[in-house]
Phi, psi and omega in degrees: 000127174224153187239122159271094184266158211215117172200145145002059178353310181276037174187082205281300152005291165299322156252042213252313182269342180257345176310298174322232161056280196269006146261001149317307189238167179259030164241355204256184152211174188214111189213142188261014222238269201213165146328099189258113185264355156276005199270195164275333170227165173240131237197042188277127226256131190077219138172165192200151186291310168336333189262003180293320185290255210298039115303293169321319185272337165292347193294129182081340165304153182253022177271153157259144191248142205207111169271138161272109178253118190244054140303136139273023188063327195267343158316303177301293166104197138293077117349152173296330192277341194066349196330306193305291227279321179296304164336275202315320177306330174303294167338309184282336203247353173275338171295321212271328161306352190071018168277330198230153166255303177233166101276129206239164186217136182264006182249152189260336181303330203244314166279021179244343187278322154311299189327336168283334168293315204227129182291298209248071173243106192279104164270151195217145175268136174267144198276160174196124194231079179299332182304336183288016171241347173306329200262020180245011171306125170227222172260165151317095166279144185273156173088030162235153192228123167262159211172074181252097180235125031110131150281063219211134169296357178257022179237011174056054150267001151309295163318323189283296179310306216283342161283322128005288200292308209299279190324321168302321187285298180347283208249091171301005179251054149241132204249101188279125174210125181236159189300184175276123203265002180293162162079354164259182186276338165291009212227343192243333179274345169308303198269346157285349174281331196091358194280121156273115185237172153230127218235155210236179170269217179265121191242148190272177211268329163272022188259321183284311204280329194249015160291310209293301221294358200243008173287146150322319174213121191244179179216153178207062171272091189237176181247342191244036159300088176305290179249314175076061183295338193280335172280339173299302205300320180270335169295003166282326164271019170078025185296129143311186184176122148283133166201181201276165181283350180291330162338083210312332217252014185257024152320309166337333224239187163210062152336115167301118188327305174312002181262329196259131177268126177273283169302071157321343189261025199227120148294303174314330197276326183287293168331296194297312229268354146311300307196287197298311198287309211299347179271352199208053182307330217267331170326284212322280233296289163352293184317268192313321183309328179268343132012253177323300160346284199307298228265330170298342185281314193299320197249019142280332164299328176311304191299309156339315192268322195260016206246259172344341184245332187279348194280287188301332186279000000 
């Protein structure tokens, strides 16, 4: 049995979860180059218009074809282009031509309401290989804070800089460090807030794992979440991570309350609860790392079972 996934470059996120994929299960590969049309399912990640062709050229082939849409739908919004919502439908007419096999969805949020559109709509759990996070573990310093976000407004990081200052003004040594906010609109609520951060460019991957691995507290309060990698990756490295109740997978877990924000929209409330981890990281860190455990273990086996059953029938 063999499984091929396929994505882009220029969608390091997508391919961040299917890499995580193929080391997860012993069947799978992974290439962001080309299609590898020889496996048994084929797997493209997102979607880009590019693949209405490399579809067309798999046509006759004898692999099966599967797009992975790791949207929540609600990230997106009504855009002018509509672009998510324009996907599915290509998608959905692409089923029906026999171009597509599956659709597959990493959200429990997104797959029951398609499921109702289409029979052969597939949850695939994202995969997650928290041991490659171990050696960037360090000790906690308290009062440092990561705050690493995608610039996008479905990312709260309005709320977050403004919950930021309010721990800061608290605790003047809390020590903020976020991805780079110049040239942005977020760059102008930092400096209305007052909030001192130190803020970085594009950092290589051991500069970032081993900043993230060694804060008190990082954050991910977001409102449009399917998965959240940046709170799996830093709670594999025993990081606390605040993050929102919106989280598909955190049902799972029984995740300390002081972690979880019910009111994402409240600066004050993101702020005590900063506030509460950053003095006292090492409470945490153990806690989240066996967490993070529980839910990668449940959905990589998951993934393993439901690739194998999509292989074989």
């Amino acid at each position: 049995m063999k499984v091929a996934t396929f994505c882009p470059s220029a969608f390091p996120g997508v391919n961040a979860c299917l890499r995580n994929l193929s080391e997860v299960t012993n069947f799978c590969s992974h290439s962001n180059e080309r299609v590898d049309d020889s496996a048994d399912l084929v797997i493209l990640g997102g979607w880009v218009d590019q693949y209405q062709t490399i579809l067309r050229d798999l046509k006759g082939k004898a692999c099966k074809k599967a797009v992975w849409f790791m949207s929540s739908l609600g990230q997106s919004g009504f855009t002018p282009q509509l672009c998510e919502y324009n996907f599915l439908s290509t998608i959905f007419e692409l089923m029906d031509a026999k171009l597509i096999d599956y659709l597959i969805v990493g959200g429990r949020k997104i797959y029951y309401p398609l499921r109702k559109l289409h029979d052969n709509i597939i949850l695939l759990p994202f995969p997650f290989n928290y041991n490659k996070y171990e050696t960037y573990q360090k000790p906690k310093t308290p009062w440092k804070v990561v705050f690493f976000s995608p610039k996008a407004t479905y990312k709260n990081v309005v709320n977050q800089l403004a919950a930021l200052s309010l721990a800061q003004e608290t605790h003047p040594d809390l020590e903020v460090h976020v991805n780079n906010l110049a040239g942005t609109g977020f760059e102008f609520v930092a400096d209305l807030f007052k909030l001192k951060y130190n803020s970085y460019g594009w950092l290589q991957d051991e500069e970032y794992y081993s900043l993230l691995g060694s804060a008190a507290c990082s954050m991910q309060v977001t409102y449009a979440e399917v998965c959240n990698y940046g709170a799996m990756t830093a709670m594999a490295m025993g990081t606390p991570t605040l993050l929102s109740n919106v989280v598909d997978w955190l049902p799972y877990t029984k995740l300390n309350r002081n972690l979880v924000m019910g009111r994402f929209d409240s600066p004050e409330e993101i702020a005590s609860k900063i506030i509460t981890i950053a003095e006292n990281p090492q409470h945490y860190s153990d806690h989240v790392k066996r967490m993070i455990r529980v839910v990668a273990d449940k959905h990589n086996q998951g993934c393993n079972h439901i690739l194998r059953e999509l292989v074989e029938t």
